[in-house]
N, C-alpha and C positions, 0 to 999 in steps of 0.2 A: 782757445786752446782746447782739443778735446783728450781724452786721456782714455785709456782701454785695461782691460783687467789683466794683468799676465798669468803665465802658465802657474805659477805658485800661488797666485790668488783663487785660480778656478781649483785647483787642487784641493785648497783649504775649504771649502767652499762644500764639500764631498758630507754627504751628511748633514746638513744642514735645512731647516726647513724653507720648501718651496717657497713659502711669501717673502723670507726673507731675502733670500737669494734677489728676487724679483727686484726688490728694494735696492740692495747692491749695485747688478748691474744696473739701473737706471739714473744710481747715482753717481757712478762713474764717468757719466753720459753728461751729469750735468756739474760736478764740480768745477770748482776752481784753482783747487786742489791735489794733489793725486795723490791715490793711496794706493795701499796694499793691504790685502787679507789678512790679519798677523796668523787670526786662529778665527776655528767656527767650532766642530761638532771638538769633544775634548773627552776624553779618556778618565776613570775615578783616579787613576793613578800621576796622570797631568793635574790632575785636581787641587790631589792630596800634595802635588809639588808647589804650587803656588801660594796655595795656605798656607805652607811653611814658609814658605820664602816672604808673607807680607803684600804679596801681589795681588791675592785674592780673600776677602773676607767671608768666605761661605765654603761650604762645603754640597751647596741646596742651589748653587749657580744651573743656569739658563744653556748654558755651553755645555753639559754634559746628556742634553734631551737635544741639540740642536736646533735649539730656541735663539740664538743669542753668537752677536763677530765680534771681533775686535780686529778697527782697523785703524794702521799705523802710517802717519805723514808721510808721503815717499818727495823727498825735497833734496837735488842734487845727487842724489845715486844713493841717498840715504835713510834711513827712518831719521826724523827728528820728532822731540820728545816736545816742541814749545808748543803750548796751548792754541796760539793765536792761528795756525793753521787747522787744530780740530773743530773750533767752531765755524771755520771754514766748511768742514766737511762734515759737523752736522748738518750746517743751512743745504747743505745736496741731497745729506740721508732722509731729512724730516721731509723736505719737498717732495723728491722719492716715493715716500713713501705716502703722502696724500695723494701724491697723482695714482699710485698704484693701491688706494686705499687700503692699507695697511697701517694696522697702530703701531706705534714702536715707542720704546723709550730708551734717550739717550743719557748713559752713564756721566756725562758729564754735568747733568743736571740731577744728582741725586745731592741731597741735606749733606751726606754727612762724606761716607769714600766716596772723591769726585773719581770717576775714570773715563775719561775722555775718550776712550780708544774704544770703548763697548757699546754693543746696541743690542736691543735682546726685545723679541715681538711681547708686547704689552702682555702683562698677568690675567688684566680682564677678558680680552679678547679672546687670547689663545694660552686658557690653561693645561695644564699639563694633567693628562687623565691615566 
């Protein structure tokens, strides 16, 4: 099954850094999965909305340099929230992103806020100047 990015994905996608992008589309190519764009490049005022709301722990986020997507399970005409399909869609991102050599790290492998939906080009790599 192969799966393609739609029109609100490439949208979201506007502002966002070229490697990452890269990453995206090629993992779209190779999931098992399908997603959706939720969000990429983000607003201080989209920010300041998440923080409040618990959604986001930083106000120093990766989304607001467009560094950093978040993309959400597209399952039956839906987003669904069950875990077992993001790591799905990490095994697409990370491969992705080796083949397109590009570092990235996946939010659902952080200690402590797991976020599943987030991926933002590695700190070492590609700092923000």
């Amino acid at each position: 099954m192969s799966f393609k990015l739609g029109s609100r994905s490439l949208k979201n996608l506007k502002g966002v850094n070229y490697e990452l992008v890269k990453v995206v589309h090629r993992a779209i190519e190779l999931t098992t999965v399908d997603f959706t764009v939720l969000e990429g490049l983000r607003t201080r005022k989209r920010q300041v909305e998440l923080v409040t709301k618990g959604a986001s722990k930083t106000m120093n986020s990766r989304h607001l340099t467009g560094h950093a997507v978040d993309l959400g399970a597209w399952v039956d005409g839906t987003i669904s929230w069950d875990w077992k399909y993001y790591h799905k869609i990490s095994d697409a991102m990370l491969k992705a992103a080796s083949e397109e050599c590009v570092n990235i790290t996946w939010g659902g492998r952080w200690p402590t806020f797991k976020d599943g939906v987030h991926y933002e080009l590695d700190w070492k790599h590609y700092p923000l100047i």
